[in-house]
N, C-alpha and C positions, 0 to 999 in steps of 0.2 A: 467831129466834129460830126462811126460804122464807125417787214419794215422796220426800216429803224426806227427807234423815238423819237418826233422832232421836238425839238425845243421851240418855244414861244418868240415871238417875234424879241420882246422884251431883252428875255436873256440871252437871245442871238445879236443884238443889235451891241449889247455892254460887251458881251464878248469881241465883235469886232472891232470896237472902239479900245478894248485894251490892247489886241492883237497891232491895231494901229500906233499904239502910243508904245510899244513893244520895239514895232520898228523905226520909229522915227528916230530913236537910239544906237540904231545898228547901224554901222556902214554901206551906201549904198550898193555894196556889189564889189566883187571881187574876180578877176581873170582868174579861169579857170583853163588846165589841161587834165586830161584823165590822169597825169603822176601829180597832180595835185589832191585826189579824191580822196586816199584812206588817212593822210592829215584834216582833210576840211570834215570829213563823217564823224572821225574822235569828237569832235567837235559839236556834232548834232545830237549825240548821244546824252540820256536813254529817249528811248521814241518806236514804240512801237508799227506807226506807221508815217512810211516818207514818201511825200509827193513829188514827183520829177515834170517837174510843165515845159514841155518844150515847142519848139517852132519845128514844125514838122519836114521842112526841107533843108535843115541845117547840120549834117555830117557831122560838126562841132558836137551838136547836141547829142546825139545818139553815141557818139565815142565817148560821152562819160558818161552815159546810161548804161553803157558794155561795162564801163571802168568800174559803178557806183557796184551793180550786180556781183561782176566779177571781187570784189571785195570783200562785201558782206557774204556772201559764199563760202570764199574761203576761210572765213574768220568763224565759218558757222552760225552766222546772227539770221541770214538768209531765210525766210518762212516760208515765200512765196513773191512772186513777180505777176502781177495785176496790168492790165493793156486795156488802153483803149483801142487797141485795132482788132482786138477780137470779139466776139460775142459774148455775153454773159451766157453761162451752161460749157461753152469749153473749154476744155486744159487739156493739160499732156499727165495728166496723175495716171501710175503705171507705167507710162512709162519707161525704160531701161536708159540708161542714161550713154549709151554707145546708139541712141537710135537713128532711125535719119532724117534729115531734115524734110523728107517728103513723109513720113511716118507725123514727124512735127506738126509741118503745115496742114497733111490729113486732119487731126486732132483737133487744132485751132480753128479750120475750117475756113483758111485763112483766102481774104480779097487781096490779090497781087496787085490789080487794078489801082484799087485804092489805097492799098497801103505796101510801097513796094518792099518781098523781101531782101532784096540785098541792101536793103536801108536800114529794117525790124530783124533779120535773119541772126544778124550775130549779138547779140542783145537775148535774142530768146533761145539760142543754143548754148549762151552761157549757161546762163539758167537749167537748164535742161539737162549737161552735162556734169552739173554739179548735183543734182538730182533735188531740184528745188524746183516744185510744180509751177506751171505757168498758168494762169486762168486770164479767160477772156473775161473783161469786166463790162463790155459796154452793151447798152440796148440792144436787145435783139431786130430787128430789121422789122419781121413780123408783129410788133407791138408801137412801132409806131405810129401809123396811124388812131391806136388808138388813145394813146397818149395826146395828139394834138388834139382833143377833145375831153380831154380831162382836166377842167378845169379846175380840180381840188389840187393838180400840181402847182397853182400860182399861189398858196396861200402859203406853200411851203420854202418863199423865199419873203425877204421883207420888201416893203415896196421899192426903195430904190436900190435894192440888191434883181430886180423883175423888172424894172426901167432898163438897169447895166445889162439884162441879159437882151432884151430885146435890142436895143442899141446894138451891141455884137451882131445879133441877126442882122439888121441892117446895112452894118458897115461890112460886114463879111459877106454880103451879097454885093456890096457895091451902090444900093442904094436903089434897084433893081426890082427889089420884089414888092410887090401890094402891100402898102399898110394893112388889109384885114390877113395878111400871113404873118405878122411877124410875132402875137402872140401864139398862137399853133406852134410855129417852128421855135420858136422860145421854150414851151411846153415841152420838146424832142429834147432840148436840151437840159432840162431839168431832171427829164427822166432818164436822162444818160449819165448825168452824174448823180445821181439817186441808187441808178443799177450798179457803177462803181463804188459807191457809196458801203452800198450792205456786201458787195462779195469781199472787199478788203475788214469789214468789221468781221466776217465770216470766217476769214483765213487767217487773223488775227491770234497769234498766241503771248504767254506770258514771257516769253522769253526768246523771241524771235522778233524779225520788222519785215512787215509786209512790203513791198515798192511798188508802188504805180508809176508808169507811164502813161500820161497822158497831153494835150495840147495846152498850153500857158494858162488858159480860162476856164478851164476842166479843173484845176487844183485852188486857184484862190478861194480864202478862206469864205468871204462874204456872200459869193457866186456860184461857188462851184461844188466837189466834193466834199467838202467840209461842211459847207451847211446845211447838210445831212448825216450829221455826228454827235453824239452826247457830247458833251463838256467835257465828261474826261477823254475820251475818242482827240477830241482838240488839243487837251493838255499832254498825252501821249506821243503828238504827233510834230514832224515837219514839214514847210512847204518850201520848197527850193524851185523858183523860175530861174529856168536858164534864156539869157538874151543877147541875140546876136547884133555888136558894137553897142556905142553908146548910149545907155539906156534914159529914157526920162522919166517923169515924174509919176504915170499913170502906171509903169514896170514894177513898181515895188506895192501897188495897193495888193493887200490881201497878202502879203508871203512873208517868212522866215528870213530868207535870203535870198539875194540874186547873183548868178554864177553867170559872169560875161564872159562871151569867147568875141572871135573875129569876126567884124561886120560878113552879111552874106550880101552878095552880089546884089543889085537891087531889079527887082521884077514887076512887071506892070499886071497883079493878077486880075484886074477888071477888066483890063483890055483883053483876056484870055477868055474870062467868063461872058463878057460880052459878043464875042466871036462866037462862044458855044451855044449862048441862049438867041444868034442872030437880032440882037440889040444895038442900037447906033452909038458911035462913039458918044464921048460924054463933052458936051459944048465946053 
């Protein structure tokens, strides 16, 4: 939350309206356990590239991103495993697939801080042991600044595809930060899912499936990864939001499908962020 060809507003926008009318047909969601995965992937199949959007404190979620990896691996379909907790520029190619996880984390150049391993750790030594490169896909740290000043990133979402992201910014601060920040930090995140964008077109082959992990709104089609994708990159591809307990109605915009596991406990993260930025509770 740490070029390719764009398509026209036009043909991005039909696109997402098919992509909508795609899912209004589908069910909405299905419980999932990891011995549920290599039936429900038959199923997603062909698709060169799969987006896994998860809630990033949820156990549930990352135990079938070990399961989904762990599959496509062994089945050989496996190309590469795409993260947003690492930077774009590193992987683990080279490699030996007995290495260790401090060899791992070297390589990734991995923030424990921010993204704990024994959360991400067995998820990317699957990968790793299987000998299927892991690449950091997200913004380099050192380029965003100057992304929040590149304003040629706004023209690369539609207008209300650039409202929804701004919105996120907002509500994911809590409501917090200055209206003149939330285009800037909207910007970050354009160029975050711009840089997972081309490393997963990059790592792309004709007969393997790339897998990103990344956060829920990293992968919809309208907002996120995708809409930094040719048409066929789209047609290619699936989006799989995983949602912890009952989902509503705003859970299924943008995706393929949604894989429900067990509600997570419920957490007050504003009242956390509010402690950290020394801001008064909220009236």
């Amino acid at each position: 939350m740490k070029r390719l060809r764009v398509m026209t507003h036009l043909p991005c926008l039909l696109l997402a309206l098919a992509m909508a009318g795609c899912a209004a047909h589908q069910p909405l969601g299905a419980m999932m356990s990891p011995a549920d995965v290599p039936a429900t992937l038959r199923n997603l199949a062909p698709a060169r590239l799969l987006l896994l959007g998860e809630q990033h404190d949820a156990d549930a979620h990352q135990a079938l991103e070990r399961a989904t990896v762990a599959h496509l691996a062994h089945s050989g379909r496996l190309t590469a495993l795409v993260l947003e907790m690492a930077a774009r520029g590193t992987h683990t190619r080279g490699l030996a697939t007995d290495a260790t996880e401090a060899d791992v984390r070297s390589r990734l150049a991995w923030d424990d801080a921010g993204w704990p391993w024994t959360r991400y750790g067995p998820v990317v030594m699957t990968a790793v042991r299987a000998g299927v490169p892991v690449l950091g896909g997200n913004l380099p740290r050192n380029e965003m600044r100057a992304a929040m000043a590149d304003a040629s990133l706004d023209a690369r979402l539609t207008p209300q595809a650039l409202a929804r992201q701004r919105d996120n910014i907002r509500d994911g601060h809590c409501g917090l930060l200055p209206a003149s920040q939330l285009t800037p930090m909207a910007r970050i995140q354009i160029a975050r899912d711009l840089s997972m964008a081309q490393t997963m077109a990059q790592a792309a082959s004709a007969s393997g499936v790339v897998v990103l992990v990344a956060g829920t709104e990293h992968v919809r089609r309208s907002v996120g990864v995708p809409a930094h994708w040719s048409a066929r990159d789209h047609a290619d591809s699936w989006v799989v939001v995983m949602h912890s307990g009952p989902p509503d109605a705003n859970a299924r915009l943008g995706v393929d499908r949604l894989w429900i596991t067990p509600a997570t406990a419920p957490q007050d993260h504003c009242a956390e962020l509010r402690r950290r930025w020394g801001k008064p509770p909220a009236p």
